[in-house]
C-alpha positions in Angstrom: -41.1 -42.5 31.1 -40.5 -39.1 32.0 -41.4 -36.4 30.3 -38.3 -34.6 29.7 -36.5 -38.4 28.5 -39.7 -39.0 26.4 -38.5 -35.0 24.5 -34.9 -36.6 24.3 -35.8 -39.4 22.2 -38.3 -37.1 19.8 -36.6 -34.9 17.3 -38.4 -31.4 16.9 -40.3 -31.7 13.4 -38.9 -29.8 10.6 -42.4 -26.8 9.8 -43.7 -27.6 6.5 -46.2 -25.6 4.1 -49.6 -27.7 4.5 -50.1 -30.2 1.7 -52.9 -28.4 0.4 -51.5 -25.5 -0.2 -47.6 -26.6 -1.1 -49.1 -29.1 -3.9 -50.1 -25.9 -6.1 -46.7 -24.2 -6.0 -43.3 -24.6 -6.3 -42.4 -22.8 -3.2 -39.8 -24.4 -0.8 -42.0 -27.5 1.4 -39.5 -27.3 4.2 -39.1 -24.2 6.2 -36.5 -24.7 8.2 -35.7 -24.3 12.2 -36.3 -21.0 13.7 -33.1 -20.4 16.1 -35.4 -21.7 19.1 -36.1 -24.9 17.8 -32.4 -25.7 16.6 -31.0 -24.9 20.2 -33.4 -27.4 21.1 -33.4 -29.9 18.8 -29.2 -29.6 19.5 -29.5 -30.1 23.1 -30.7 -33.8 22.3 -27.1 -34.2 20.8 -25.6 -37.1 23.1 -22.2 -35.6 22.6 -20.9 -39.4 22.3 -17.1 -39.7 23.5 -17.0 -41.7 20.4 -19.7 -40.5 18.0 -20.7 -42.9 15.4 -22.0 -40.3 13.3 -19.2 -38.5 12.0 -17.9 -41.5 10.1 -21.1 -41.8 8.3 -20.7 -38.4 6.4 -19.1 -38.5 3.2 -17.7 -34.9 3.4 -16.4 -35.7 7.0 -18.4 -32.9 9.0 -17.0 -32.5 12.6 -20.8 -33.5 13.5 -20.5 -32.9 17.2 -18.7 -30.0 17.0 -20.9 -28.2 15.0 -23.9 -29.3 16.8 -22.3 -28.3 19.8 -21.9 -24.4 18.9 -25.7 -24.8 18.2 -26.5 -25.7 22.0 -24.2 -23.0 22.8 -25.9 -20.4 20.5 -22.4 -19.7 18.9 -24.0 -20.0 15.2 -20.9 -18.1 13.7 -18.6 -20.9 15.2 -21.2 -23.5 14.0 -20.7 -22.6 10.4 -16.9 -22.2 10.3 -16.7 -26.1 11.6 -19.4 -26.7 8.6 -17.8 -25.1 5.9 -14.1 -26.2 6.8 -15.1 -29.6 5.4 -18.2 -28.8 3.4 -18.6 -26.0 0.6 -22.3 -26.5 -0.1 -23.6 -26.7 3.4 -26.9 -25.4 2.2 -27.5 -27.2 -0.5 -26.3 -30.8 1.7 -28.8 -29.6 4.6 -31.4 -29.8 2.2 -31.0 -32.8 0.1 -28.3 -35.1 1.6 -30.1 -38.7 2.3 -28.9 -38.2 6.3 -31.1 -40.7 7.2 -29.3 -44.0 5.3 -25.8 -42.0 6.6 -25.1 -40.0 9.9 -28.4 -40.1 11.1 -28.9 -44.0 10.7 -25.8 -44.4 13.5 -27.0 -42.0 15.6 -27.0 -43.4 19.1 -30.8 -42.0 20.1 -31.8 -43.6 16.7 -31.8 -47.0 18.7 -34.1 -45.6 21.6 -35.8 -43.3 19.5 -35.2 -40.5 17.1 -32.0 -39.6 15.9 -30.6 -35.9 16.3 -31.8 -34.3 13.1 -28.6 -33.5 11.7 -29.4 -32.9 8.3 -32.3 -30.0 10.1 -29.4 -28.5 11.8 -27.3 -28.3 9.0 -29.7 -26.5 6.8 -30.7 -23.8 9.4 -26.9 -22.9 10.1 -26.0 -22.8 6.5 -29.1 -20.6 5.8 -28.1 -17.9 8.8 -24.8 -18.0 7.4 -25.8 -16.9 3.9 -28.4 -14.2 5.5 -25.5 -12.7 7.8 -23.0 -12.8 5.0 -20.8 -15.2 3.9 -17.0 -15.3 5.7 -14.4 -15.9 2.7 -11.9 -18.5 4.6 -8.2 -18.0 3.6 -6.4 -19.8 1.1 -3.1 -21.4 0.9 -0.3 -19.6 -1.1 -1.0 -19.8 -4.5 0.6 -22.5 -6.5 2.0 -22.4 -10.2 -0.6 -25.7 -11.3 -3.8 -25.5 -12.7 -6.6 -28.0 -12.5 -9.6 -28.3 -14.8 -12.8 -29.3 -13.3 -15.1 -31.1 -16.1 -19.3 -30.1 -14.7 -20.2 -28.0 -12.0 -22.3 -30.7 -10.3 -21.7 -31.7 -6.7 -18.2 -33.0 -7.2 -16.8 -30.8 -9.7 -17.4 -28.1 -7.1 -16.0 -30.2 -4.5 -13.0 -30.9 -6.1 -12.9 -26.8 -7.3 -13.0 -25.5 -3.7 -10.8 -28.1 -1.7 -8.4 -27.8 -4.4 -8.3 -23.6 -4.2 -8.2 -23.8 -0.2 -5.0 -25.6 -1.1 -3.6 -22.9 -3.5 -3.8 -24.4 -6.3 -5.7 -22.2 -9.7 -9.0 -24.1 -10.6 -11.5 -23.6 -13.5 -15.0 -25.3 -13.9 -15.9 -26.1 -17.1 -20.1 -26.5 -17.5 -21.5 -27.5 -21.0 -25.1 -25.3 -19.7 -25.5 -21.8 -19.6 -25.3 -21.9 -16.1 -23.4 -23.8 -13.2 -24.6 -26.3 -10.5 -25.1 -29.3 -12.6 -27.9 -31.8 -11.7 -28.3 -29.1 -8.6 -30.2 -26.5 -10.8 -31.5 -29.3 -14.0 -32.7 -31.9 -12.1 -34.0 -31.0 -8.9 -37.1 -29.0 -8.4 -37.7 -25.5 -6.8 -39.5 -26.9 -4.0 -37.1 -28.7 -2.7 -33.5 -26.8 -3.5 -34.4 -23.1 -4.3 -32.3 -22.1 -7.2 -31.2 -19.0 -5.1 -29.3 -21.5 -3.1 -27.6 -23.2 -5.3 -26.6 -19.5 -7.0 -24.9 -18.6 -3.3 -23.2 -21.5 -2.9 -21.4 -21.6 -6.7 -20.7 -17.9 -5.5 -18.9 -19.1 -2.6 -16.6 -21.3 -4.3 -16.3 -18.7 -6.8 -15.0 -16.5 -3.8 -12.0 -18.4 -3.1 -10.5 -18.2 -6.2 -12.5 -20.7 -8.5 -13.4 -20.0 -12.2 -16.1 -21.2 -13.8 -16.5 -21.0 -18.0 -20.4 -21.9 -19.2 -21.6 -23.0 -22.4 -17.7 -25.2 -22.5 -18.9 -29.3 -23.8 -15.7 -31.1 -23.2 -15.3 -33.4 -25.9 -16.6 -30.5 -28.5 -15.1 -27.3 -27.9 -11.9 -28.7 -26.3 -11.3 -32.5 -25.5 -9.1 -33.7 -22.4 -6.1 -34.4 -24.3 -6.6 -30.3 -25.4 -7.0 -29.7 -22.2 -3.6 -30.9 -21.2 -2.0 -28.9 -24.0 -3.3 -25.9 -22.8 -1.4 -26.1 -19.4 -3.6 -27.3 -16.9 -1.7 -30.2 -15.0 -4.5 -32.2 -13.9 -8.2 -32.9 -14.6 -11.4 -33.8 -12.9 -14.3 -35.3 -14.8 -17.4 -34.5 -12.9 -20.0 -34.9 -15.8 -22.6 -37.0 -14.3 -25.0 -39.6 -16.0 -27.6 -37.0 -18.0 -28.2 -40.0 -20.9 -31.5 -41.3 -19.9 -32.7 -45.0 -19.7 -35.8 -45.8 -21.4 -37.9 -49.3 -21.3 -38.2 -50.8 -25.0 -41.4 -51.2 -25.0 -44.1 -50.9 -27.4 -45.3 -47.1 -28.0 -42.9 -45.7 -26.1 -42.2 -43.3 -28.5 -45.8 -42.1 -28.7 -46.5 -38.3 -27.7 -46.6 -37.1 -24.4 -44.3 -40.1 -23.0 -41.0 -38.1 -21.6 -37.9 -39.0 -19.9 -37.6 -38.1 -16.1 -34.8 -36.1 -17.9 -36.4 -34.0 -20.6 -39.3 -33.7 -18.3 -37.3 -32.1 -15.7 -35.2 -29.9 -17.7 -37.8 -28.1 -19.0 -39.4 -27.9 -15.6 -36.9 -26.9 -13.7 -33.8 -25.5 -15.7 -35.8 -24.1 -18.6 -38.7 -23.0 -15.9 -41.5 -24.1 -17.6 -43.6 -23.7 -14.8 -43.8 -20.1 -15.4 -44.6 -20.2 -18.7 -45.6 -18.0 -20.8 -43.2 -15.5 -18.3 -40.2 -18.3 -19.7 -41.0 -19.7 -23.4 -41.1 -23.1 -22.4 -44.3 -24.8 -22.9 -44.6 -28.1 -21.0 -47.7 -30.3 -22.0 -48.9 -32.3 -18.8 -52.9 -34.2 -19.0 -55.0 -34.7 -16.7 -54.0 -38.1 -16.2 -50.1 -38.6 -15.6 -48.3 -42.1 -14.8 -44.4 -42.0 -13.5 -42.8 -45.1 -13.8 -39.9 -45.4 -11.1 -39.2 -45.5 -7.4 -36.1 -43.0 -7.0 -35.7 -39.7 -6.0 -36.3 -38.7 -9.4 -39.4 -40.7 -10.0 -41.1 -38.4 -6.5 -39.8 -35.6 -8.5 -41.4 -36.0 -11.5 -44.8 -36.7 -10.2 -44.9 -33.8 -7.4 -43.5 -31.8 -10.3 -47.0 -33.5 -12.1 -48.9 -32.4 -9.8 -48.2 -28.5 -9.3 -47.8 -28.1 -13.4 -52.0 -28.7 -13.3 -52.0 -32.5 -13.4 -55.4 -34.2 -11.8 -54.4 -37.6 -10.9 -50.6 -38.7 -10.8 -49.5 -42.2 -10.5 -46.0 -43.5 -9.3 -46.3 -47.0 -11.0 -42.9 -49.0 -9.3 -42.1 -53.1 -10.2 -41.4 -54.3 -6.6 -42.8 -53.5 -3.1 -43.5 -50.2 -1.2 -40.5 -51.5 1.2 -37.7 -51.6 -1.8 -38.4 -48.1 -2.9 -35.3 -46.2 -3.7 -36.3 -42.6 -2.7 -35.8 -41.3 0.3 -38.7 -41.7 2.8 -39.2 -37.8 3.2 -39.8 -37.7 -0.4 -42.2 -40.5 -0.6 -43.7 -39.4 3.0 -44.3 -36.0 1.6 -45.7 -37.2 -2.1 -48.4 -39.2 -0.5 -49.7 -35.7 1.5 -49.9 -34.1 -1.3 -52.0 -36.9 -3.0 -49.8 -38.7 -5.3 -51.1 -42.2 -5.7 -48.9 -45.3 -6.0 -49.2 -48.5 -7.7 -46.9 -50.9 -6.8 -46.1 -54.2 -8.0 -46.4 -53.2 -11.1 -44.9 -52.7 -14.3 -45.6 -51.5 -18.1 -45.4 -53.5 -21.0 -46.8 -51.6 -23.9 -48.3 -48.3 -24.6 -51.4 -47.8 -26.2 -52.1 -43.9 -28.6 -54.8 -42.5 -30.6 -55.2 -41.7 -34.2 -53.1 -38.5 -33.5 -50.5 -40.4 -31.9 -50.5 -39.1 -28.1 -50.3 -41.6 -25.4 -53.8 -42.4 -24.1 -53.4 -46.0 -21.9 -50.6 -48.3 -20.6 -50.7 -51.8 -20.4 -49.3 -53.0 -17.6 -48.4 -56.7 -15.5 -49.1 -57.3 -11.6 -45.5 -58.5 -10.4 -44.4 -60.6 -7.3 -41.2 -60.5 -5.5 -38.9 -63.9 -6.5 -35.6 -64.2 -5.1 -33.0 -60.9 -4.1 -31.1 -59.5 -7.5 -27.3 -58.3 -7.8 -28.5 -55.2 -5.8 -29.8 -56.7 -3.0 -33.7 -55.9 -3.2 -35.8 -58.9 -3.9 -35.9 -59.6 -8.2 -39.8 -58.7 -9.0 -41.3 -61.6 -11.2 -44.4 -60.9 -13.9 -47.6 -63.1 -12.3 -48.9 -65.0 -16.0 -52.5 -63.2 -17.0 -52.7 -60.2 -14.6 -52.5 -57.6 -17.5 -54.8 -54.4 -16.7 -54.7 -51.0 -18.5 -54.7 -47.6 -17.1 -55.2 -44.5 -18.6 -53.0 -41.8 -19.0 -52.1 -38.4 -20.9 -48.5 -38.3 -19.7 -46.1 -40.7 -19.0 -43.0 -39.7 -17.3 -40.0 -42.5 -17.4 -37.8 -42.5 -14.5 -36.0 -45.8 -14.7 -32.1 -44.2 -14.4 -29.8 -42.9 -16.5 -26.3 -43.5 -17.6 -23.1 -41.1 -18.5 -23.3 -39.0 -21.9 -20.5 -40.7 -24.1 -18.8 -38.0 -25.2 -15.9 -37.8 -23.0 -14.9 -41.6 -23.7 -15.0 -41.3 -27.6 -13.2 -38.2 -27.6 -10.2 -38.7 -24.6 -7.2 -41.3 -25.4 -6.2 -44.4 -23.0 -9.4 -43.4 -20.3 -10.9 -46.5 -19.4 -14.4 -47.4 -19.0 -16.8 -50.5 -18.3 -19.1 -52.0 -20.4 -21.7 -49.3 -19.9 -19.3 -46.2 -20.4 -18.7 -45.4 -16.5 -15.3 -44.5 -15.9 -13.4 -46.6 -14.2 -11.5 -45.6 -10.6 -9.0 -46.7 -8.0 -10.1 -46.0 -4.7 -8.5 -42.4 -4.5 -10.7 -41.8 -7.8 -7.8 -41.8 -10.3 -8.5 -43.0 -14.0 -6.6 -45.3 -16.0 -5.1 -41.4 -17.7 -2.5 -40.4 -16.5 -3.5 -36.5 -13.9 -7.1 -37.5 -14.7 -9.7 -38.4 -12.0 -13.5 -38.8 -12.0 -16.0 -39.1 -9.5 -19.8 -38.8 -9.1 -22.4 -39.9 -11.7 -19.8 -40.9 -14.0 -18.0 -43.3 -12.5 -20.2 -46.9 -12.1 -23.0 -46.9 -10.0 -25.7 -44.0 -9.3 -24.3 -41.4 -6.5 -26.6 -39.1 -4.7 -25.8 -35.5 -4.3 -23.3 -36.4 -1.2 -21.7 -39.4 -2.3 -20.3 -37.5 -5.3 -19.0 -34.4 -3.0 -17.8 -37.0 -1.0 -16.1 -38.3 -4.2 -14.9 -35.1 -5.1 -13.4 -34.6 -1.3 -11.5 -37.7 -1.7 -10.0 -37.1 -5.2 -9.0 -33.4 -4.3 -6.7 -35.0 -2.0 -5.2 -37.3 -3.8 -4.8 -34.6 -6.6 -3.1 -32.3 -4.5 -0.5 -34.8 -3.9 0.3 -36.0 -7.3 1.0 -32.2 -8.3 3.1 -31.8 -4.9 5.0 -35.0 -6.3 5.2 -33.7 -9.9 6.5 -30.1 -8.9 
């Protein structure tokens, strides 16, 4: 094989901060492309008469197109054809799973390596917030008003699609400040909170409002909502209620929810304490029981707050791990440790009542489950202990159920996700709901997609209503 074919099927590695020195702060791993290496990397785009790739993005990126003003060193023209479709470009480039979507039908990915999209994405996004953003025009304003409930992904979606089209939106966020999961639940070194600020910005630029410290379902309900003018609404509010085991001593000290542990982390910036006044206790020892994104999370999180040895402890195989490989690639060079096949059944505390071992039960894979992934089985007699300081339970979590106690005829399944047709409208009359809250867990770009989708179909109903 040549040596120029040989570069076509390799993708030009994203720079990274060394392991050694990224696991002891909470600056940003990746780096990004310098210009040089994202012309390149773009002149490995196929330019497919019929790209696969653009059906596999939620938010319907004109892939090609934008990868194409890359090769042509026309970055300006790069990010107008990003944020026509997209409104948090930066934020997607960075945490959008493009591997299980546009990159997993890329055509080199069957010879090779597929054109690192998601790289490409990021470095435009991130020249077009050093040269300045470019406020795109907006329709003529409408007369109807649309309330966004949570400034996560889709609720910032839905606010900017629907204020391209005219029509006056306002966000309300139950924090003190906006982004949702985007500045909670994800840490610094991987989405810098300064990017997430930009982006709300920009959708704050095209007309959007966005009202803080608002719970809907306390301070105002839907139903209110409605009396107060606003002609439809979007419930965006995720799944913050976290899941815990039910197992012995789980309420001991020093066991947290991937949740709580997070929050104060990365919201509440406990990592600079005593500059922020929020203490975060983490031993020496720390166990994180999970395989998601939010499990790698937690334990590099572990790590860089002063912990000695962390443990990802996961019930089935290396192969069924949720996260995305990137984040489990990059928690094994910085020396997390995993434990697979395994799962806890009680924890053991001292007098004092801190968490000081986990029992736990070697499992083996029996036949698949209703998701797919092979159901793991408890093998009789294996039990070991470990010991541990922290423990840091990352097994999912489900929607916060205020919204369906407090809003009339809004239907919900057994679990309290609200339930959709497939334009994202509720069983409420001009109410819609994507994201988190709706059944099943939705990365970052599976509820903007959600959001894209239900902007639509809200900007026709009020068309058909006027």
């Amino acid at each position: 094989m040549s040596a120029k074919k040989e570069m076509k099927l390799q993708k030009i590695p994203m720079p990274k901060q060394p392991p050694e020195k990224r696991a002891h702060n909470f600056e940003e791993v990746a780096l990004g492309y310098t210009p040089e290496q994202a012309i390149a990397e773009a002149k490995r785009c196929l330019q497919c008469p019929k790209p696969s790739c653009e059906p596999g993005c939620p938010v319907e990126i004109d892939i090609p197109a934008f990868i194409d003003a890359i090769k042509e060193q026309n970055f300006d023209k790069a990010a107008e054809i990003l944020r026509e479709k997209n409104n948090l470009p930066a934020i997607t480039g960075r945490v959008c799973p493009q591997e299980d979507q546009c990159e997993r039908v890329c055509v080199l990915s069957k010879a090779g390596e597929p054109v690192a999209i998601g790289a490409l994405e990021r470095f435009i996004a991130d020249y077009e917030l050093k040269r300045g953003l470019k406020i795109p025009s907006v329709a003529k304003r409408t007369e109807k008003r649309v309330a966004a409930v949570g400034s996560g992904p889709s609720g910032l979606t839905v606010a900017g699609d629907l204020a391209k089209l005219g029509h006056e939106v306002t966000v309300f966020e139950a924090l003190h400040v906006p982004g949702g999961v985007l500045v909670y639940g994800i840490p610094e070194f991987r989405l810098p909170k300064e990017i997430v600020r930009a982006e709300v910005n920009y959708v704050k630029s095209l007309g959007v409002k966005i009202e803080t410290d608002m719970i809907v379902g306390r301070i105002s309900t839907v139903d209110e909502l409605f009396e107060n003018g606003f002609d439809a609404v979007f419930i965006g509010t995720g799944a913050g209620s976290p899941h815990f085991m039910g197992i012995p001593g789980e309420s001991l000290n020093g066991i947290y929810s991937a949740n709580e542990f997070l929050v104060r982390a990365v919201l509440m910036k406990a990592y600079r304490f005593p500059e922020f006044d929020t203490p975060l206790k983490v031993g020496k020892r720390v166990a994180v029981i999970g395989g998601g994104n939010v499990a790698m999370d937690s334990a590099r999180t572990a790590l860089r707050l002063g912990a000695e040895k962390v443990t990802v402890v996961y019930r089935r195989s290396e192969t069924e791990l949720p996260a995305r490989l990137e984040e489990v690639k990059n928690a094994k060079e910085e020396g997390i440790e995993f434990q697979m096949l395994t799962n806890p059944v009680r924890f053991l505390g001292n007098d004092g009542g801190w968490v000081q071992k986990m029992e736990c039960i070697r499992m083996q894979l029996g036949a698949p489950d209703a998701s797919g992934r092979r159901r793991p089985v408890p093998i009789k007699d294996s039990n070991f202990t470990m010991e541990v300081d922290t423990v840091i339970v990352a097994v999912g979590q489900g929607p916060n159920p205020l919204i369906r106690q407090t809003t009339s005829s809004l239907q919900t399944d057994e679990e309290g996700y609200i339930i959709v047709d497939e334009n994202f409208r509720t069983s409420k009359k001009g109410v819609w709901a994507g994201g988190d809250i709706v059944p099943g867990e939705a990365t970052v770009i599976q509820a903007m997609g959600a959001g894209k989708r239900a902007a639509r179909d809200i900007d026709r109903y009020l068309k058909d209503e006027t």
